[in-house]
C-alpha positions in Angstrom: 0.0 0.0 0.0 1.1 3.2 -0.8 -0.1 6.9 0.3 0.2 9.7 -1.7 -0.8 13.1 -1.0 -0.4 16.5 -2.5 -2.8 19.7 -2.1 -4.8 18.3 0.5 -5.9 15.5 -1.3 -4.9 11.7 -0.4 -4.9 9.0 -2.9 -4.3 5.6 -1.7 -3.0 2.5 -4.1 -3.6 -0.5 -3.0 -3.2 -4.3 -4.4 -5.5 -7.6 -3.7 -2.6 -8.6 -1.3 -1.2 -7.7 1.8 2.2 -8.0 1.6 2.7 -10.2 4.4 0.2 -12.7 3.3 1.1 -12.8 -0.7 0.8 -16.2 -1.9 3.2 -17.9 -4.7 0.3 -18.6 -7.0 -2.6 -15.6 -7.6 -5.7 -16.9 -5.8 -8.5 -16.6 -9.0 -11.5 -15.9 -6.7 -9.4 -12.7 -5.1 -8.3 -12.0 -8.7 -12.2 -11.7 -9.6 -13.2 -9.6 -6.5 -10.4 -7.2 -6.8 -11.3 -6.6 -10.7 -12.6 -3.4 -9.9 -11.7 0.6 -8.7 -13.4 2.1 -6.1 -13.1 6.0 -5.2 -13.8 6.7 -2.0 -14.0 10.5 -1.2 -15.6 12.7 1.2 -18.4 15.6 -0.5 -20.5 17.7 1.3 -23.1 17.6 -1.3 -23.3 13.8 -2.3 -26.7 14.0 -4.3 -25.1 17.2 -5.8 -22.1 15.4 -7.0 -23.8 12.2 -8.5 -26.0 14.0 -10.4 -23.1 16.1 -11.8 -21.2 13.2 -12.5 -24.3 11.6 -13.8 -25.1 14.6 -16.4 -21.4 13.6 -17.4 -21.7 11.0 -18.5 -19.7 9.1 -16.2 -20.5 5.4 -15.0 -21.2 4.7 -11.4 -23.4 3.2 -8.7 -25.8 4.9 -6.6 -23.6 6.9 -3.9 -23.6 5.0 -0.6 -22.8 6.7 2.4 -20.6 5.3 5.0 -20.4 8.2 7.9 -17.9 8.7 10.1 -17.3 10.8 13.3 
């Protein structure tokens, strides 16, 4: 895992394995969950920025919120 940050904003990379538990041989049922790229930010305006995103053009899932504190 790696951290980067610049301007306030943090963008974290990841990979399907830890690198403690990386096995010799790719495991395929971890290769077809991790097919994917989730962007996890946080918005004040949620519905706002789906819809703008939306308008766009751009291809997602209805937002889901996971609230912290």
């Amino acid at each position: 895992m790696a951290m980067l940050r610049l301007n306030g904003v943090e963008l974290m990379l990841n990979n399907m394995y830890e690198d403690n538990i990386r096995p010799s041989e790719p495991d395929q049922l971890v290769s077809l969950r991790h097919a994917d790229t989730i962007i996890y930010f946080a918005c004040p305006d949620v519905d706002g920025a789906y819809a703008t995103l939306s308008a766009q053009g751009f291809p997602q899932a209805n937002p889901r919120l996971h609230i912290t504190e």
